[in-house]
C-alpha distance (Angstrom), angle and dihedral (degrees) to the residues before:
residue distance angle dihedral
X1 . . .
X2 3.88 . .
X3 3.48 117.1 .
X4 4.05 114.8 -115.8
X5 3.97 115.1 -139.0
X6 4.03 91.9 -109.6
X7 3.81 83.9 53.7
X8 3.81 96.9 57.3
X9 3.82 93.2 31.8
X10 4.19 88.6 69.9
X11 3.52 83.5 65.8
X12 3.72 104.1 47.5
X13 4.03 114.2 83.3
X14 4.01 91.7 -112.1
X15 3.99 82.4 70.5
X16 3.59 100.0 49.0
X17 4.12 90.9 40.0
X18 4.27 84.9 -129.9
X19 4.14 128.1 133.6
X20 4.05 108.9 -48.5
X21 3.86 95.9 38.4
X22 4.09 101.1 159.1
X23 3.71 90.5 -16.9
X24 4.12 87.0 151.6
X25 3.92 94.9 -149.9
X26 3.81 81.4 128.8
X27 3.72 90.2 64.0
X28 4.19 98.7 -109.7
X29 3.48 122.3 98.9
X30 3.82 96.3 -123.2
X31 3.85 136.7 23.9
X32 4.00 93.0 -121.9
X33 3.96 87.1 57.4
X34 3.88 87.6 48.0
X35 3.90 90.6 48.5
X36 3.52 88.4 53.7
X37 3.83 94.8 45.2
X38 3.72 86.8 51.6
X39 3.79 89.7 55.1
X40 3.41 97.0 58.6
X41 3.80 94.9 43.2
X42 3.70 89.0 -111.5
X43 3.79 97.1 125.1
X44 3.88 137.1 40.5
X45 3.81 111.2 -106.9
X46 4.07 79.5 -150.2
X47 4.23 87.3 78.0
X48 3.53 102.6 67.8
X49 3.53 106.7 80.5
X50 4.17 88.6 -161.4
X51 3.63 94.0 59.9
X52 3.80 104.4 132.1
X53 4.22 121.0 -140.3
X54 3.84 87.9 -109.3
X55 3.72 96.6 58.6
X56 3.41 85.0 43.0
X57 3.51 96.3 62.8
X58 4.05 98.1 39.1
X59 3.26 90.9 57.5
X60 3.86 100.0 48.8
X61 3.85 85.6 51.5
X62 4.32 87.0 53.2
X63 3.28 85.4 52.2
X64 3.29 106.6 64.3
X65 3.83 120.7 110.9
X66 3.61 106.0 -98.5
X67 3.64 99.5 -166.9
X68 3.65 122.4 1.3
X69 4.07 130.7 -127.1
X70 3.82 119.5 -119.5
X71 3.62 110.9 -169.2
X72 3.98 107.5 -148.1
X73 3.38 97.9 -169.5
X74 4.20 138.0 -30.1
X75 3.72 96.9 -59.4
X76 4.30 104.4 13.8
X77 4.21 114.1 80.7
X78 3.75 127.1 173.0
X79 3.49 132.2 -166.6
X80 3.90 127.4 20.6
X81 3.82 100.1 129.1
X82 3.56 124.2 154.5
X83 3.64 106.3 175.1
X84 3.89 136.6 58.9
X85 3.91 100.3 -141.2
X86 3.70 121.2 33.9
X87 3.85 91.8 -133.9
X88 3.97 84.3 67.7
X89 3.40 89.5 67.5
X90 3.58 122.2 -44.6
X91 3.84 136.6 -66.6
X92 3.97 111.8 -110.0
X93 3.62 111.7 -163.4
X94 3.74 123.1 48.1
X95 3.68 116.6 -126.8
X96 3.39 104.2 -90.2
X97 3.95 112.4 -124.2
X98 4.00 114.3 -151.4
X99 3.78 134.4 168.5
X100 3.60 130.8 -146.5
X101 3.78 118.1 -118.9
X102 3.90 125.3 -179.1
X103 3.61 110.9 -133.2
X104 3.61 88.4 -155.6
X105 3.41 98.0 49.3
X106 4.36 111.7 114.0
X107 4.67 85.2 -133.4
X108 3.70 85.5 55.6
X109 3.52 100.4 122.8
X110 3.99 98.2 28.3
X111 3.90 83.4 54.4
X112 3.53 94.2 49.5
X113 3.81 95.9 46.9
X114 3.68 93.0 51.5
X115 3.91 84.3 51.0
X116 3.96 88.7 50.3
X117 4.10 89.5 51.4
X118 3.36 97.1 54.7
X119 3.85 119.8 102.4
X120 3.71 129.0 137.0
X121 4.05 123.9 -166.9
X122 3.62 117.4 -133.5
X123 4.56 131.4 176.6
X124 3.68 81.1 -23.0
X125 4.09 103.3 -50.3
X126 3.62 126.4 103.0
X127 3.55 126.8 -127.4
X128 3.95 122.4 -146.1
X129 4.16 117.4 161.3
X130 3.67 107.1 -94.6
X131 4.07 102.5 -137.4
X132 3.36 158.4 -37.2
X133 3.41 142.4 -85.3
X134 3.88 110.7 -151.7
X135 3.60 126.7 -162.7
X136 3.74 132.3 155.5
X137 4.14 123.3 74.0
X138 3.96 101.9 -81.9
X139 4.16 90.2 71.1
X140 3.78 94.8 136.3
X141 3.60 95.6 58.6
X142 3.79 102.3 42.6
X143 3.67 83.8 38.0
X144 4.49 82.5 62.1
X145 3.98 87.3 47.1
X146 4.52 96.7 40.9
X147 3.70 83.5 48.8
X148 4.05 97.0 48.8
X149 3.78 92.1 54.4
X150 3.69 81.6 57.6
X151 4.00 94.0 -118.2
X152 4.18 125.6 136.2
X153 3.81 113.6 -95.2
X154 3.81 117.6 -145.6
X155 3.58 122.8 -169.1
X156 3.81 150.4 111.4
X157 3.58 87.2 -80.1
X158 3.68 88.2 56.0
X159 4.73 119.8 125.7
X160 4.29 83.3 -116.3
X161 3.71 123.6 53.2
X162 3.68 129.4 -114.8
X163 3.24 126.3 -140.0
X164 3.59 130.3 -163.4
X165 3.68 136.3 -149.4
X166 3.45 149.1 143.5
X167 3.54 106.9 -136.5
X168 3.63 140.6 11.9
X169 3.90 95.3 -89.8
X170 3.72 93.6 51.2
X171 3.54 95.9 46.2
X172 4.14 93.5 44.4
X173 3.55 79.5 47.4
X174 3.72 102.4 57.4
X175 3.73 89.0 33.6
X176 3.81 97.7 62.7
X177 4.17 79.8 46.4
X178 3.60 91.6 56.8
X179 3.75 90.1 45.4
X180 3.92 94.3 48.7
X181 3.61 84.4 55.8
X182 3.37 93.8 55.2
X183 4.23 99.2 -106.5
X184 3.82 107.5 160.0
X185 3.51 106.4 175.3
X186 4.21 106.2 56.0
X187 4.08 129.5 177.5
X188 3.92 109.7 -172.2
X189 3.47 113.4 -149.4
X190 3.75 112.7 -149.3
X191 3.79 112.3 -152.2
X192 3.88 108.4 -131.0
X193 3.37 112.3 -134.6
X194 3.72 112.2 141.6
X195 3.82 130.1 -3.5
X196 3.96 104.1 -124.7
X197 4.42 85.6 45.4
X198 3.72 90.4 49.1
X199 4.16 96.6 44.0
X200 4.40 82.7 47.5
X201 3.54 89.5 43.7
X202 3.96 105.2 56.0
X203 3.50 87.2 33.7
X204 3.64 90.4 65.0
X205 3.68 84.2 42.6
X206 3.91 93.8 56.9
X207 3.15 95.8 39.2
X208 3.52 95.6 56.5
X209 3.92 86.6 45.6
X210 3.29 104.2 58.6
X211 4.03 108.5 19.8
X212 4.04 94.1 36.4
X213 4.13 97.5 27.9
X214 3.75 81.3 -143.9
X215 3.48 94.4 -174.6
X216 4.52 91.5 -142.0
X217 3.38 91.5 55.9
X218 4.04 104.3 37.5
X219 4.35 86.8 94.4
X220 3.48 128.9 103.6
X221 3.80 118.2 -82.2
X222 3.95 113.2 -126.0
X223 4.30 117.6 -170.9
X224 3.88 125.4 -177.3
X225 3.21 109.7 -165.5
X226 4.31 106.6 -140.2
X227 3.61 122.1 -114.8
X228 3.63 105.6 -111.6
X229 4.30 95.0 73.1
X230 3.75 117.3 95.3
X231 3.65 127.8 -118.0
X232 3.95 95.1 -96.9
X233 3.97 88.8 44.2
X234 4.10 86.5 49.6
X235 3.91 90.8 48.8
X236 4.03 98.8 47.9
X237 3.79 89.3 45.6
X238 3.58 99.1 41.7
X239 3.80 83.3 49.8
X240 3.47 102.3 50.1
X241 4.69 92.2 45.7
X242 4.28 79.7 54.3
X243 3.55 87.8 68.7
X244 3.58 100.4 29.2
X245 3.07 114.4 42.4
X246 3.29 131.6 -49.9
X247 4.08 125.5 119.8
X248 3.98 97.2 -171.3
X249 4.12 125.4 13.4
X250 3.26 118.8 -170.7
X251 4.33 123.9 -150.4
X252 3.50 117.4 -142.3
X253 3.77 81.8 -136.8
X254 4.45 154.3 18.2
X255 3.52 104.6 -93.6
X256 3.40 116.3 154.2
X257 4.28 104.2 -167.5
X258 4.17 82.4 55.6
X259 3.62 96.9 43.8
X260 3.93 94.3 48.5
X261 3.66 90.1 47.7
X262 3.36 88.0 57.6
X263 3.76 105.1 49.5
X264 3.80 89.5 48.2
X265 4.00 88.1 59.7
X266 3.75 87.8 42.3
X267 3.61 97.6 53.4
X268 3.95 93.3 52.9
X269 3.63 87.9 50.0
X270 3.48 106.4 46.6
X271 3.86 94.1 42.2
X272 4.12 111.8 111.2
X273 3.67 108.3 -98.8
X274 3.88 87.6 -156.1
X275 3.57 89.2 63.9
X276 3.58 134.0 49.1
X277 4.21 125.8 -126.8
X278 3.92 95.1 -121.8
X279 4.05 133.1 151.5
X280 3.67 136.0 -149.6
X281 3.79 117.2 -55.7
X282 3.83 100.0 -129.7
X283 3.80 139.0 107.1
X284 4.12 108.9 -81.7
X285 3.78 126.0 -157.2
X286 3.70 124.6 -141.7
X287 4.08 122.1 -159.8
X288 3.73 96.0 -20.9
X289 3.55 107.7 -55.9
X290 3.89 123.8 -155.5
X291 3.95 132.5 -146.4
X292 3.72 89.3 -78.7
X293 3.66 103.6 45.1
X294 3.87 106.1 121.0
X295 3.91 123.7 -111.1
X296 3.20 140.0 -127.9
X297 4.19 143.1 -159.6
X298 3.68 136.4 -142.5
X299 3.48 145.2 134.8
X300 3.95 127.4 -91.3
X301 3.94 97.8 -108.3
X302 3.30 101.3 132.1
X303 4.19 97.0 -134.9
X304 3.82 84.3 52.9
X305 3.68 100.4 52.9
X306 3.73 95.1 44.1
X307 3.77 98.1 50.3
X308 3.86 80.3 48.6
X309 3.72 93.2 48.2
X310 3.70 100.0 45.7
X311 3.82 90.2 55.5
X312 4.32 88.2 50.7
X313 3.30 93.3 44.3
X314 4.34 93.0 54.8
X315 4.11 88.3 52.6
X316 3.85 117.6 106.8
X317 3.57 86.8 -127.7
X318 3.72 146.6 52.4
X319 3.66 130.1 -90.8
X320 3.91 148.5 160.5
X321 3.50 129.1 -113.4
X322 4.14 110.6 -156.5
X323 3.89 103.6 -160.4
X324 4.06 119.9 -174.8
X325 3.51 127.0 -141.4
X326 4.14 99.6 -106.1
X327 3.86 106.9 161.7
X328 4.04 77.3 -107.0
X329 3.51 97.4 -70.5
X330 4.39 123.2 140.1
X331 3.57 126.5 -95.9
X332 3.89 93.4 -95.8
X333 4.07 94.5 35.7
X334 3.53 88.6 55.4
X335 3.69 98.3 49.5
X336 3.70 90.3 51.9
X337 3.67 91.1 49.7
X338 3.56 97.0 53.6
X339 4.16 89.9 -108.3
X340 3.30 99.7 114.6
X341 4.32 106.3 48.0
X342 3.74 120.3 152.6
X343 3.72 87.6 -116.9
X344 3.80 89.3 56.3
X345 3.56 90.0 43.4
X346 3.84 88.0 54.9
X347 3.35 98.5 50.4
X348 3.54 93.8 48.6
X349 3.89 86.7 53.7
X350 3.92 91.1 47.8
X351 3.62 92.8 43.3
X352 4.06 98.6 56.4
X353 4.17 89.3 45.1
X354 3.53 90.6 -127.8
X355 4.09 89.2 161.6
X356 3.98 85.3 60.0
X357 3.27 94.5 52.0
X358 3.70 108.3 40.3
X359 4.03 140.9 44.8
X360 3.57 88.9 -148.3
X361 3.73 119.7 104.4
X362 3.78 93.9 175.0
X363 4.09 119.9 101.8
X364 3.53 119.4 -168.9
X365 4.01 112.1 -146.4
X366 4.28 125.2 -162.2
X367 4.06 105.8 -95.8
X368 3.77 89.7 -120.6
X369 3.46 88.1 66.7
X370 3.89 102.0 57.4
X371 3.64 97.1 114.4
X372 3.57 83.2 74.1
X373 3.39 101.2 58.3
X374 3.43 104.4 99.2
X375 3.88 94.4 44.0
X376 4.05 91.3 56.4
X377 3.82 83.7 48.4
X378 3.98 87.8 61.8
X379 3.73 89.5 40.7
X380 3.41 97.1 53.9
X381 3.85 115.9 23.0
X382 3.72 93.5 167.8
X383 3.94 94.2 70.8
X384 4.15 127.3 52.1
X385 3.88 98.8 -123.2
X386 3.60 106.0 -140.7
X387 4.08 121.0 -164.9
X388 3.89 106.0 -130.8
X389 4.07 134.7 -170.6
X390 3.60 126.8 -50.4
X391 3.79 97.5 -141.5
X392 3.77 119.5 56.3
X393 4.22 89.7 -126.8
X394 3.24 94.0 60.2
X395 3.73 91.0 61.2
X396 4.20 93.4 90.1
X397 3.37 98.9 51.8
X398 4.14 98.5 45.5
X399 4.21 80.8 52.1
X400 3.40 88.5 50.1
X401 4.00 93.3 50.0
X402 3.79 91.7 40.5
């Protein structure tokens, strides 16, 4: 476990009032801002001159790596986690989604172009597959043509070293080979063979990662799934080894419904809990809208607004979106934290100059927020406050009935 800075400051001399208190040979002014330093591995527990052996020796142990970074290619890393749950902390490095291509195989390069042309957009990020996994014996060559469509190769041929095992012994086995021999870069391949063994198995990998810093184990976890499963069976596995605890997978095949699913679950999981998805509060305009289009409210979390904007963007005619500034937080979230006020909400309004810019004097406001109705009214007497739906799909057809 990392060491906080109140942790390591009972240790230094400014805790225990003694000889050395603030003595600032380790360059900061006072031993509480060197703890601190030292927690954030800003400072070199060699300074303080005080430091006693068993400090010394609890903080080599939080130092360890706890899970180690891979870099795939230029722009694609894996691995670096240091925490079990995401709501710890956060998860850093999305699972990394790879397909396995034969480099022998005749459809090689149709296969890989179709791979290449895939992208899907998603809350505002876009979603290409990471890499590849390459097998077969022309590897240099399709390597040349994975690479030139700008997507990860992985393969025996690969800068880091694979290593492959079927269970946790082997592959702590292997690993502490590899190590011995002076291998600093490590992938361990996890041999899928059923779901409830793999989900024990890279648990007790993880775990012994990040709570043990068992230095074997602290690599990134690869899984390829084997060719005889079925799409569904693919898709609840692969599922299930995003959250626990898999750092690569690799599909025995291009399917785009399975790999969408999967990037959808991956982005919710892999999205900092300590911050919330949220866009820019402004006023946005879908397919040209004109003086009259109507108007509608939300919030700025991000999942809100696009669900919002997706449905705008599908009407035969323009409209405006009017999105508050909400620290990211839902309609109903941000009511009950005081975000979303009718005084804010009239600001806002005021702010963009939406009466300048529009003959409309008609705002549209979520359905879960129809208790407030009568209080935006009050707020804002120049506009008819109208309640609206409460699902985002059933913003077309109350339009179309307005």
């Amino acid at each position: 476990m990392n060491l906080t800075g109140m942790q390591i400051f009972k240790y230094l001399p400014g805790a225990k009032k003694a000889e050395g208190t603030n003595c600032k040979k380790c360059g900061c002014p006072t031993c509480m801002a060197y703890a601190l330093k030292l927690a954030k591995k800003q400072a070199d527990i060699e300074k303080c001159p005080h430091i006693p052996a068993e400090l010394k020796e609890k903080f080599a142990e939080s130092s360890k790596v706890q899970q180690h970074e891979i870099k795939l290619s230029q722009t694609l890393i894996t691995g670096g986690e240091n925490v079990m749950y995401r709501h710890d902390k956060t998860f850093v490095h999305p699972t990394v989604a790879a397909i396995e291509l034969d480099s022998d195989d005749k459809d090689f390069d149709k296969k890989l172009d179709k791979i290449a042309a895939y992208e899907i957009e998603r809350i505002g990020e876009k979603f290409k597959i990471d890499a590849i996994y390459l097998t077969g014996q022309n590897i240099e060559t399709a390597t040349k043509k994975i690479e030139a469509k700008n997507i990860a190769v992985i393969s025996q041929n690969s800068p880091f070293k694979i290593i492959k095992g079927s269970d946790i012994n082997e592959l702590e086995t292997l690993s502490k080979e590899a190590i011995f021999l002076g291998e600093k870069d490590i992938i361990l391949e996890y041999d899928f063979k059923n779901l409830p063994k793999a989900v024990e198995q890279l648990t007790l990998i993880r775990r012994a990662a990040i709570l043990r810093r068992h230095e074997p184990l602290t690599y990134p976890v690869m899984v390829r799934f084997p060719k005889d499963l079925d799409s569904l069976e693919i898709v609840a596995a692969a599922s299930v080894l995003i959250c626990r605890y898999a750092n690569i997978i690799v599909l025995p095949e291009f399917d785009e419904a399975t790999v969408s699913t999967l990037f959808t679950l991956r982005q919710n999981i892999y999205t900092n809990p300590q911050k919330p998805l949220q866009v820019e509060a402004k006023v946005y305009e879908f397919n040209e809208p004109d003086k009259n289009a109507p108007i509608l409210l939300t919030t700025n979390f991000a999942l809100t607004y696009f669900a919002v904007a997706g449905e705008l963007e599908a009407l035969p005619f323009g409209s405006y979106l009017v999105v508050t500034p909400s620290d990211g937080m839902s309609v109903l979230t941000a009511w009950s934290a005081d975000k979303f006020t009718a005084e804010l909400v009239a600001r806002s309004v005021k702010n963009y100059g939406l009466l300048e810019k529009v003959n409309t004097r008609k705002i549209i406001i979520p359905g879960l927020l129809a208790h407030m109705q009568e209080e935006l009214q009050e707020a804002m007497p120049e506009w008819q406050i109208v309640t609206g739906t409460i699902e985002a799909c059933q913003i077309p057809e109350f339009l179309k009935q307005s």
